[in-house]
N, C-alpha and C positions, 0 to 999 in steps of 0.2 A: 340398750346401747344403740346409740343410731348411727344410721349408715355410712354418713360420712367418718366416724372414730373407726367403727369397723374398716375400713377402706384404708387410712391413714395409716393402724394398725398394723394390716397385710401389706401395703407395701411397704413400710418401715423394714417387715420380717424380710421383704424378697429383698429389701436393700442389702440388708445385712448378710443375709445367705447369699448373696453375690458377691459383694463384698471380701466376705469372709472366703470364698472360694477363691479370691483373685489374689489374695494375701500370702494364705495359706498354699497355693496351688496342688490343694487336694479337693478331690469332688466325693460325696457319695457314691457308692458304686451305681446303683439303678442313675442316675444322673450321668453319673461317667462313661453310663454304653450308651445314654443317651447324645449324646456329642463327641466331634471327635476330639478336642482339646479341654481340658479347664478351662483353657481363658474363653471357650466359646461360652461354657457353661456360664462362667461368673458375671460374664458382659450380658448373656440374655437375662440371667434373672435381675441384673442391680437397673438392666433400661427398663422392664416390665416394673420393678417397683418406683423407680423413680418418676415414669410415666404413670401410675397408678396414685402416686403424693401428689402431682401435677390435676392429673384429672380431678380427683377429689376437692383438693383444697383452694385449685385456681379457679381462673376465670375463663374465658371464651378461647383466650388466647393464649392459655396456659394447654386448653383442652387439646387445642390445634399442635400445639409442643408434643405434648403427652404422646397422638395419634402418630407424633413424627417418629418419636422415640419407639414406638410400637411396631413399626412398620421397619426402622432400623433393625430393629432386635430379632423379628420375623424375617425378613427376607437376607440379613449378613451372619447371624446367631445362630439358626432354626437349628432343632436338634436335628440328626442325620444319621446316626451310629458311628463307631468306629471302623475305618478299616482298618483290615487285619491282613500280615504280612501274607496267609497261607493262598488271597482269593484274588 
């Protein structure tokens, strides 16, 4: 299998799993202590896969996209935990 199908692949899957978390707004639990909303969770993994479709299948200036999208998802997304009422 070469690397770009592989690539395509996995972010297809983080599209969906983002996706699908934004939908649904349920997360996994290990996900969901990892963030403190859904919506944070759904929006990091659908930019990480979208960005990931981008890298693989574009061009120069898709790559430049992708790293924008990456850097969004990082620095507005980033997991963080929950807080909890008690702390």
């Amino acid at each position: 299998m070469g690397v770009a199908v592989l690539g395509g692949l996995l972010g297809a899957a983080l599209v969906a799993f983002g996706a699908r978390m934004l939908i649904l707004r349920r997360a996994p639990a290990l996900i969901g202590r990892s963030f403190r909303t859904v919506r944070e969770a759904g929006c990091y993994h659908l930019l990480f896969g979208v960005a990931l479709l981008l890298f693989v299948f574009g061009g120069t200036a898709a790559s430049l996209v992708a790293v924008a999208l990456v850097g969004v998802a990082v620095l507005r997304f980033r997991p963080r935990g929950r807080k909890h009422d008690d702390e």
